[in-house]
Every structure is written in structure tokens, then in C-alpha cells.
C-alpha positions in Angstrom: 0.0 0.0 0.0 1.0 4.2 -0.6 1.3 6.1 2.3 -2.2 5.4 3.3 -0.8 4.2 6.4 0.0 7.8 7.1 -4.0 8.4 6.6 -4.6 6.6 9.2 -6.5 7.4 12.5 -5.5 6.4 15.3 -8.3 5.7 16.6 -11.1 3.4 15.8 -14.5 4.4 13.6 -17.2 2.6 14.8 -24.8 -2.4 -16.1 -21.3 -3.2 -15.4 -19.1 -2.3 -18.4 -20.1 -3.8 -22.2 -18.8 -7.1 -23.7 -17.4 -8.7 -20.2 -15.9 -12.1 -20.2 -16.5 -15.1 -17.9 -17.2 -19.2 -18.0 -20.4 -20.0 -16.1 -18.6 -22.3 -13.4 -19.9 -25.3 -11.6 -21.2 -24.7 -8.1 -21.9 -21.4 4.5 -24.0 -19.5 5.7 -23.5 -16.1 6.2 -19.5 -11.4 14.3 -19.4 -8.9 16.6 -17.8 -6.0 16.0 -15.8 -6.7 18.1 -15.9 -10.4 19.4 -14.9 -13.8 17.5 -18.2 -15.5 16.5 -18.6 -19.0 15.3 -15.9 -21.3 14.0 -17.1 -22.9 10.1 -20.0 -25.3 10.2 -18.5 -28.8 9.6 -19.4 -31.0 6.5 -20.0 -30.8 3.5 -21.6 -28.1 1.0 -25.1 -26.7 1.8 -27.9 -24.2 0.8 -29.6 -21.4 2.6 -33.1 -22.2 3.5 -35.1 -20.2 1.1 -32.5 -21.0 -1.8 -33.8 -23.1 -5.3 -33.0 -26.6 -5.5 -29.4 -27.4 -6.2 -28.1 -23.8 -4.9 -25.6 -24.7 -2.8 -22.4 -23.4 -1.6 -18.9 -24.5 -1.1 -17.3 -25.8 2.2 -15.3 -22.7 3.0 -12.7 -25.1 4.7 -11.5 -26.2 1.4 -8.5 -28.6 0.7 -7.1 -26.6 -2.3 -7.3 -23.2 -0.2 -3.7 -23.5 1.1 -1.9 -24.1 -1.5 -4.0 -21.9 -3.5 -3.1 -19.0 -1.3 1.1 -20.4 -0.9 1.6 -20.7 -4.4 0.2 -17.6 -5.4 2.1 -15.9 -3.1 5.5 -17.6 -3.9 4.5 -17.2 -7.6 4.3 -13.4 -7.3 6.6 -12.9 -4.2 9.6 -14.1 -6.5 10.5 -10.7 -7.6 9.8 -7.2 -6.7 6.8 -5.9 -9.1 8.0 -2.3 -9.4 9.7 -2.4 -13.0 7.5 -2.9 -15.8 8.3 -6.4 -17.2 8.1 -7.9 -13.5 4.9 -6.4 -13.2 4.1 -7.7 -16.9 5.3 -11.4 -15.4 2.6 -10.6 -12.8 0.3 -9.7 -15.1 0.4 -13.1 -17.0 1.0 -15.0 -13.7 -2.6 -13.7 -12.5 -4.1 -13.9 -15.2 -3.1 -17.7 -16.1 -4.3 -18.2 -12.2 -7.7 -17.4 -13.5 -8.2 -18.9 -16.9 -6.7 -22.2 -15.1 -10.0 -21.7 -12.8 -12.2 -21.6 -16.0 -13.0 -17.7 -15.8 -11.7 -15.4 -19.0 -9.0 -13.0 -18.2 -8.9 -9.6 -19.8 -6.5 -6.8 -19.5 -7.7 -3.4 -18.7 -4.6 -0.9 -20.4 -4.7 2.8 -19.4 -1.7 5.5 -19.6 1.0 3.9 -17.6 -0.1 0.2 -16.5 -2.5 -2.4 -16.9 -5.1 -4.3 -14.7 -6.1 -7.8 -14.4 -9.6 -8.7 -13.9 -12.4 -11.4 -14.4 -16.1 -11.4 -14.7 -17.8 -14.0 -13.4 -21.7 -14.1 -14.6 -24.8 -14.4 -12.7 -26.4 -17.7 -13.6 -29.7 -16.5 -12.3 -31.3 -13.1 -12.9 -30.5 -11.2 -10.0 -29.1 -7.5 -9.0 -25.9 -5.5 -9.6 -22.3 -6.3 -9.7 -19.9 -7.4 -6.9 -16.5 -6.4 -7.2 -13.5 -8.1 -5.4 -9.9 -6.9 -6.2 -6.7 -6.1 -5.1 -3.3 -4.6 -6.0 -0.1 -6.8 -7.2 2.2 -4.3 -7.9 5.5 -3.3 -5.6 7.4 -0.8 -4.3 11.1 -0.9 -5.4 13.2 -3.6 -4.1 10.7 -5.5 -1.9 8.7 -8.8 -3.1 5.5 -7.3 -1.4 4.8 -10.9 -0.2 1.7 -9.2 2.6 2.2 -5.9 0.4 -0.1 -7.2 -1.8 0.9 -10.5 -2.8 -1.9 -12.1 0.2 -4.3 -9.6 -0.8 -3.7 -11.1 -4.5 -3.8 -14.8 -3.3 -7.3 -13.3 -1.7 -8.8 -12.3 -4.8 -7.6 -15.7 -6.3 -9.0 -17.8 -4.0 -12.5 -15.8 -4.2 -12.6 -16.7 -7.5 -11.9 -20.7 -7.1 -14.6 -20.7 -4.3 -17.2 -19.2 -6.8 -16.3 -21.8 -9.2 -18.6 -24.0 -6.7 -21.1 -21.9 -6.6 -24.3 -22.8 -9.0 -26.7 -20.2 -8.7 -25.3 -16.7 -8.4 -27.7 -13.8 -8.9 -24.9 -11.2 -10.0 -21.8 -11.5 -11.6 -18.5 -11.3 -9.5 -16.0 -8.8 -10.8 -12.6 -9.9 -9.7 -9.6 -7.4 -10.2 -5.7 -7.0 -9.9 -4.8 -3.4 -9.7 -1.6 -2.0 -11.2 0.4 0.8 -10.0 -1.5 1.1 -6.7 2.3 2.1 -4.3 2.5 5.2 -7.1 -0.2 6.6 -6.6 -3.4 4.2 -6.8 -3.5 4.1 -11.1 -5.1 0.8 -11.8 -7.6 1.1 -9.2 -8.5 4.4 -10.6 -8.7 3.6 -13.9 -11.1 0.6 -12.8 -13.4 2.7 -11.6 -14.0 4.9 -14.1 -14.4 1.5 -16.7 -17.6 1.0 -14.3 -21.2 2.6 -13.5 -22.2 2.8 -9.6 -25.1 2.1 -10.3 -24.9 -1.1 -11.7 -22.3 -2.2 -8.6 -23.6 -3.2 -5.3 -20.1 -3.3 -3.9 -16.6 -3.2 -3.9 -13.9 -4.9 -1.6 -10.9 -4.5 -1.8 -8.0 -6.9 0.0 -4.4 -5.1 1.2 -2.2 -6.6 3.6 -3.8 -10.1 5.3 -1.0 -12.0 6.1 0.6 -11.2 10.0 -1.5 -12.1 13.2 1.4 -12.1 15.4 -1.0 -12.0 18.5 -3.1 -14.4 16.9 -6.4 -13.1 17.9 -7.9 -13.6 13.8 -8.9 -9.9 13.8 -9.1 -7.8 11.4 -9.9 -4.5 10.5 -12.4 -2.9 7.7 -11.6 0.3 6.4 -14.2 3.2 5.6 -17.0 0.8 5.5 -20.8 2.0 4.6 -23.2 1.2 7.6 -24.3 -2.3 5.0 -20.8 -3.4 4.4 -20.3 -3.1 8.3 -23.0 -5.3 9.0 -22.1 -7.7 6.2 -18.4 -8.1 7.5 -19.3 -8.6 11.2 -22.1 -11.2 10.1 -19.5 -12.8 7.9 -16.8 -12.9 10.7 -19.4 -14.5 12.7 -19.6 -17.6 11.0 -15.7 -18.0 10.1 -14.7 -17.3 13.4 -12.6 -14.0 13.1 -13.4 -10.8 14.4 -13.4 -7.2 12.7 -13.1 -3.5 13.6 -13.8 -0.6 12.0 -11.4 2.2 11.3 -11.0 5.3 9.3 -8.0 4.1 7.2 -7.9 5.4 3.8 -5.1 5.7 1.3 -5.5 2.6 -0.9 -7.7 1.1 -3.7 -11.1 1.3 -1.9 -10.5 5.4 -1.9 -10.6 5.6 -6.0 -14.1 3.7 -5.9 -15.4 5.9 -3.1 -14.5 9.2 -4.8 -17.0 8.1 -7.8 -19.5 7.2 -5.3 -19.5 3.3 -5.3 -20.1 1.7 -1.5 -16.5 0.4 -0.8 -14.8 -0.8 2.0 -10.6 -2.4 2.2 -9.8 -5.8 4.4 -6.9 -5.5 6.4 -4.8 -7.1 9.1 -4.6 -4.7 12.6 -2.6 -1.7 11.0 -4.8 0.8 13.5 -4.5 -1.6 15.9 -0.8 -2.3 15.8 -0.8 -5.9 14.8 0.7 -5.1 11.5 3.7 -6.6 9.5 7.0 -4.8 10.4 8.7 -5.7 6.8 6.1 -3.3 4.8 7.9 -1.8 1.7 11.1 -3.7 2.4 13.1 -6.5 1.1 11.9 -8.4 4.2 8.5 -8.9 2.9 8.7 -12.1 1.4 6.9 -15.3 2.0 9.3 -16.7 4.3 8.4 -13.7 6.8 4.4 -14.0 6.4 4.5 -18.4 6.1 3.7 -18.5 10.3 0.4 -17.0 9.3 -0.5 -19.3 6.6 -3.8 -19.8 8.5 -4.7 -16.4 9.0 -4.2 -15.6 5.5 -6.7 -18.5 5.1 -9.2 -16.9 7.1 -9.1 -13.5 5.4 -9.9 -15.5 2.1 -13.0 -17.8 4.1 -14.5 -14.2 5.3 -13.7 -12.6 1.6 -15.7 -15.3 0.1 -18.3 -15.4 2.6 -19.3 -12.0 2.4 -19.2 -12.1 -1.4 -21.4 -15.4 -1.5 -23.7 -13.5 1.0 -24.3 -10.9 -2.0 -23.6 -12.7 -5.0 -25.5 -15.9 -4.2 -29.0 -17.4 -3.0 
């Protein structure tokens, strides 16, 4: 992330785009503000209640999610992504991530850099967009394994869990920003490709990978009084546990300028539970691999509150 830590408080705050790609996939329920809720239901895929037959949703606690989430990281954490052609080995890196998945890749170019993003369509006819992304690029001379390669692995693994997911009444708009550490470019540029009206939301993922105190909180920056409520009733059934803060400085800031409701996932930045090794050659996956689970968790409550608004 920019110097959005520098934005900070330090106290706590209570018709998408034309031709869009995507491959209809194959196929839980929905915490305190401030206090852990409810660990993952055990067994196997289920529906909500009032769902149509056959809508069911993915086991959150999936067996590919780890490695998912490792390998993306290591894949992307091999090399700074400040220059250009590491950023274009990112590029194709994410984007071969996705098409792997089954979803269509497309490239969004604007003066300076280029995003990654996916659409993945409603099956059933339903509302307005969801949008999930995050940024992949670097500052100079650090692999940005938690700067933003987790937040990137996030994204990723929001996708594969939607691959599981029959019935979805909106289409999923997955994105990798560019050029986010100069200035927040990519992020800019993807909002002005896209209508607010026709978006219910956008989340955006920077930094989930250090819980040195281990207490699975995180924090939720800027949030709308809905995406509050949605991310506490997420946390609830993942067992994690989110605050609200004032944070700004990143992606969610270009989609809130144009007006969309947005709101970033983080680990405790506010709160102090942050990675020491941000924008340094110590960010690398060997520094963030003890929180391997908590990573894990931050993709679980990503997918949970997209499923929430994305699916029946």
C-alpha cells in the first residue's frame, strides 16, 4: 500500500461495463464488531433455506485453499513488481491463475499500466455487480509478499470458491490493480471503466497475512453502515473478528471518490498488529509463512461476504 498508512486514524471508527468475459462455473451461511463469532460449520456443502434446489455453496474449509493462497504468493513474491516487465510477469501470472480456474481473463490498459480482472456471470437473474480486487504491484526492491501478494492470493481464492457456486444472482467482478504504491492508477482507472449504479459493492483486499498475536482480527476500512454489518455477520460464521477504522489511502478510496459503497480488508494496522517488513526486502513469503492460517481466514471471510451478495 502508498502512504495510506499515514491516513490513518488512530483511533477506531465505529450495467457493469459492455462485452465482459467469464465461463459459467460449476457450483456457508453467512461477528461482533468486536468479538470472535462461530468457527465454520463442519461437513460438506449446503444451501440457505429459502435457496432453489441445487443452490448450494462451497465448504469454506476447502483442501485446495492453502496451497491456493502459498503458491500464489511464492509465484508473485519471487520478484519485486515495481519495474514494468516484472509487473508484466505478474500480469500473466494472474491472469493464467484465472483462466486455469475456468473464468476469462482480460486486461484493462490505461496511460501507464494495466489491470487484471475477471467477470464471473450471474447464472440466475438477480441484481448489480460485486466487485473483489486487489493490488499486485510493488514498491522498489521489496517482493511485497503481505504488500499485496496475500491480498492477490485473496482475490484468487474468491474466485476458485465461486467456481462451486451454482446459482449466483450477479456476476463477481474480480480485479488486480496495477500501480497502486505510485499513486493508486489501476484502481483508478477501474473505476472509471464502471457505473455505480450497476455495482452493489466493492472490496478491496491489502495486507492479510501477519497475526502475530493471533487473535484472527481484522480490520475494515471506511466501510458503509451495509458493508459493516455484512463483514461482522460474515466474521461470525468463520470465526474471526473485525473492527472498524477510518483508514484510507489505498484502492477502496478511488471507488469511493465516484461514489460506489466500498470498503478495504486488512490485518490490525490501526491496531498495531501489522507486519514490520512493509515496503522492504523483508516482505517475502518466508516472513508471512507462520500466518499461513490467517491468510486462510481472510480468504473464508472474503468469500463469505461475497457469496452473501452474490449468491442465494
Amino acid at each position: 500500500m502508498i502512504a495510506r498508512r499515514a491516513v490513518a486514524a488512530a483511533a477506531l471508527a465505529g450495467a457493469v461495463w459492455g462485452a465482459v468475459g467469464g465461463a459459467a462455473g460449476g457450483a456457508a451461511a453467512c461477528g461482533g464488531d468486536d468479538a470472535p463469532g462461530m468457527p465454520d460449520a463442519p461437513g460438506g456443502p449446503d444451501a440457505r433455506p429459502d435457496a432453489p434446489p441445487g443452490c448450494t455453496r462451497p465448504d469454506l474449509e476447502a483442501s485446495w485453499l492453502r496451497p491456493l493462497l502459498s503458491d500464489a504468493v511464492a509465484g508473485l513474491a519471487a520478484t519485486p513488481r515495481f519495474l514494468t516487465q516484472d509487473r508484466d510477469a505478474a500480469r500473466t501470472f494472474l491472469a493464467g491463475q484465472l483462466t486455469a480456474m475456468g473464468w476469462t481473463a482480460e486486461l484493462q490498459l490505461y496511460p501507464g499500466g494495466i489491470n487484471v480482472h475477471a467477470t464471473i456471470p450471474a447464472t440466475l437473474p438477480g441484481g448489480a455487480a460485486v466487485v473483489v480486487g486487489a493490488h499486485f504491484d510493488t514498491v522498489d526492491q521489496s517482493p511485497g509478499a503481505n504488500d499485496n501478494a496475500s491480498g492477490a492470493a485473496v482475490v484468487l481464492a474468491v474466485a476458485r470458491y465461486l467456481r462451486d457456486v451454482p446459482c449466483r444472482t450477479a456476476p463477481v467482478i474480480v480485479a488486480l490493480f496495477d500501480q497502486e504504491e505510485t499513486g493508486l492508477f489501476g484502481s483508478r482507472a477501474f473505476a472509471q471503466m464502471l457505473d455505480p449504479a450497476a455495482v452493489r459493492a466493492v472490496h478491496t483486499i491489502d495486507q492479510v497475512a501477519w497475526d502475530a498475536d493471533g487473535d484472527r482480527r481484522f480490520e475494515i476500512e471506511q466501510p458503509t453502515a451495509q458493508l459493516a454489518a455484512e463483514w461482522r455477520a460474515a466474521a461470525a460464521v468463520v470465526g474471526a473478528s473485525v473492527a472498524a477504522t477510518p483508514t484510507g489511502g489505498t484502492d477502496h478510496d478511488s471507488f469511493r471518490a465516484r461514489g460506489f459503497p466500498a470498503v478495504g480488508l486488512t490485518e490490525e494496522y490501526v491496531g498495531g498488529d501489522t507486519s514490520p517488513w512493509r515496503h522492504t526486502a523483508q516482505d517475502t513469503p518466508a516472513s508471512i509463512a507462520p500466518y499461513l492460517e490467517y491468510m486462510a481466514l481472510a480468504a473464508k471471510l472474503t468469500a463469505q461476504v461475497v457469496m452473501d451478495e452474490a449468491a442465494p
